[in-house]
N, C-alpha and C positions, 0 to 999 in steps of 0.2 A: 717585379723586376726593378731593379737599383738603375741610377742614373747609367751609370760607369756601360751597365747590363743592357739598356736601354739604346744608349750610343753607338755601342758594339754591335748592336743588332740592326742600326739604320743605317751602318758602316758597310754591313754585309749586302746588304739589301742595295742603295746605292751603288756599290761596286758594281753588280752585275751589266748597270750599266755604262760607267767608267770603264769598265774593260777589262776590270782584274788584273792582272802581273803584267796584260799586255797594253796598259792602260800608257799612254805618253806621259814624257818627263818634261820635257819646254812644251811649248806652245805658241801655236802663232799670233799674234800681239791683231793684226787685221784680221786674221778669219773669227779670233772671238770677242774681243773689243775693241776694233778702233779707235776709238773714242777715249783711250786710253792714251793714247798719239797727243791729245791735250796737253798732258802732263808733260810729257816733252817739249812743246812748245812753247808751255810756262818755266820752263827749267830757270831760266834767269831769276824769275822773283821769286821761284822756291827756292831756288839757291839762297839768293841774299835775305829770305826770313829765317831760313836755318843757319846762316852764318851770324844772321844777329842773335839767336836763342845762345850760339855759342859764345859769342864775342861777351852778351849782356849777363852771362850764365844765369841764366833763366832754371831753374831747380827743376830737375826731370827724376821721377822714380826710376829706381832700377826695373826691368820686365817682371820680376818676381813679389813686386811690392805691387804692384798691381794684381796679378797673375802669381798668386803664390802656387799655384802649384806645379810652376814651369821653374822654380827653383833648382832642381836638378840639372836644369840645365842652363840657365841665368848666372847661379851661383857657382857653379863649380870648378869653373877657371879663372886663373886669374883675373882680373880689371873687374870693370864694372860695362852692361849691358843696357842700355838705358834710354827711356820713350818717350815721347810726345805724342799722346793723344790728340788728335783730331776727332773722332768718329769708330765708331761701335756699333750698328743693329739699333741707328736711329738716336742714341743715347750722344750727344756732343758736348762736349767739357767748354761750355761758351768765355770764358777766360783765355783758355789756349788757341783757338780760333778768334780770337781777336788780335790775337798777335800775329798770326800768319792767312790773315784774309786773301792776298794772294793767289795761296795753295787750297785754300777751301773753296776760292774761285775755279779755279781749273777741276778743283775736286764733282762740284757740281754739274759738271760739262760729261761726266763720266757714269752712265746710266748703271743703277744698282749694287753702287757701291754699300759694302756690308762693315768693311774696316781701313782706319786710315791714320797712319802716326809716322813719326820719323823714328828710325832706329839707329840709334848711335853705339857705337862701340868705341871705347877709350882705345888709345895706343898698343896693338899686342894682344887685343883682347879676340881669341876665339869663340868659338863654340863648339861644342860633342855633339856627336853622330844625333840626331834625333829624328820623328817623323811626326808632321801635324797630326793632329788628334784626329781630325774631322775631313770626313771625302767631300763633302759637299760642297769647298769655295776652290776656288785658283789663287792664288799669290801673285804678285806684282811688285818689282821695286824698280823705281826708276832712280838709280846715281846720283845722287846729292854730290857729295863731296866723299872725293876717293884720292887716299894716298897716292904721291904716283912712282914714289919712290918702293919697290915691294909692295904693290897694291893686290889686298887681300880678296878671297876668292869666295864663293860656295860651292859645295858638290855637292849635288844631288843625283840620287842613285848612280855616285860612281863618276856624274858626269860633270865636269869644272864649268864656268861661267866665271869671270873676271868683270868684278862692278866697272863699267865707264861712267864719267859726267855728263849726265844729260841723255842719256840713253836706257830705257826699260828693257826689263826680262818678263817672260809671264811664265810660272811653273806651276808643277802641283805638289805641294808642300808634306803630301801623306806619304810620298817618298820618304827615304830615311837620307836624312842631309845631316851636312854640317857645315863651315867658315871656318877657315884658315886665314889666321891674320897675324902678319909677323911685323906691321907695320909699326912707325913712328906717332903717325898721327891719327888723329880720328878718322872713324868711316863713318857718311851718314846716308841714307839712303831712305825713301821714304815705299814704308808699306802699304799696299794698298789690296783686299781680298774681295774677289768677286762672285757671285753664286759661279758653279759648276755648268758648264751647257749640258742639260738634260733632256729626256723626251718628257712630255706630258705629266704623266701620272708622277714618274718620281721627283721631277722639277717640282710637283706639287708638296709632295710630301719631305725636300728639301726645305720649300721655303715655310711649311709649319713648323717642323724643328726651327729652323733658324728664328723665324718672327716669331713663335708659338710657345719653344722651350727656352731659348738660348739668350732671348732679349730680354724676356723680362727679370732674369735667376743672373744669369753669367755677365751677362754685357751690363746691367745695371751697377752690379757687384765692382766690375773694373773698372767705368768709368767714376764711379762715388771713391775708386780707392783714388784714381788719376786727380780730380778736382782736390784732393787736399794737398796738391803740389802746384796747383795752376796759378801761373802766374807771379810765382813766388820767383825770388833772385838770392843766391848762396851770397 
């Protein structure tokens, strides 16, 4: 069995406990991490490290210079999509965490974190319909900096969410979403992906995929592409 083949089959498998079709689209931010509440309270100094990334133009890859094979959807509308690494599956780009010590402070307040970057979208810049690859994490962004003039949205399966500043969403990404953005200025928001709450056995056999296949192949792979931006200034 092929990667692709292999995935697909721990996709189905986890499912059954997720819930299938009937599985939730938000999530309640206190029933599964709390402690995700942190990040909100640090909002000010994430703020002001991400506004200096932008202010000092601090070089960020596009999501697909990383992550080429999310090109299809990185690349395919106009503008440019574009990340700050933080954290990966243990893997940390120590350059780019030294400029936003802050957020990597509040980041560590927040139990098993698996992934964590800021996502910037230029001016105008969307994204297509797509759906996370993998059942096994939840998604998180808490509002960085949000247009407020036409301030761009997600939808996931169907359902709108409008970014605020300083306030989190927790979803689950294997939905098929996408960002509508018709704005002027940047949007930034900072990602953050948690394991899935599972029972026992498959909580097990999540976090082998995840620490077993994915860390040492994929998350090594992204972060070695992110360090050859770290730090750097346009």
């Amino acid at each position: 069995m092929d990667y692709h083949g292999f995935k697909s089959a721990i996709n189905r498998f986890l499912l059954r406990y997720a819930g299938w079709d009937r599985r939730p689209v938000f999530f309640d931010i206190d029933a599964v991490c709390p402690e995700l509440r942190e990040l909100e309270r640090a909002y000010p100094s994430i703020r002001a490290e991400a506004d200096a990334l932008l202010d000092q133009r601090v070089s960020m890859p596009r999501y697909h210079d990383v992550n080429p094979p999310a090109k299809e959807i990185s690349g395919s509308t106009q503008g440019n999509w574009n990340v700050f690494m933080l954290e990966l599956l243990g893997h940390r780009p120590e350059r780019n965490r030294a400029r936003c010590t802050a957020t990597c402070a509040a980041l560590r307040r927040v139990p098993g974190v698996l992934q964590a970057f800021f996502s910037v979208l230029e001016p105008g810049k969307s994204v297509p319909l797509h759906d996370g690859p993998y059942i096994g994490y939840l998604r998180y962004h808490l509002g960085v900096r949000v247009p407020k003039e036409d301030p761009p949205l997600i939808r996931v399966n169907g359902r709108e969410y409008v970014w605020k500043e300083g306030e989190g969403v927790l979803f689950d990404d294997s939905w098929p979403h996408e960002v509508v953005n018709r704005s002027r200025e940047p949007r930034v928001v900072l990602i953050v992906d948690l394991p899935r709450p599972l029972p026992l056995v498959p909580r097990l056999v999540n976090n082998l995929v995840l620490w077993g296949v994915m860390a040492p192949s994929y998350a090594k792979k992204v972060i070695g592409s992110a360090n050859a931006y770290s730090g750097d200034l346009l």
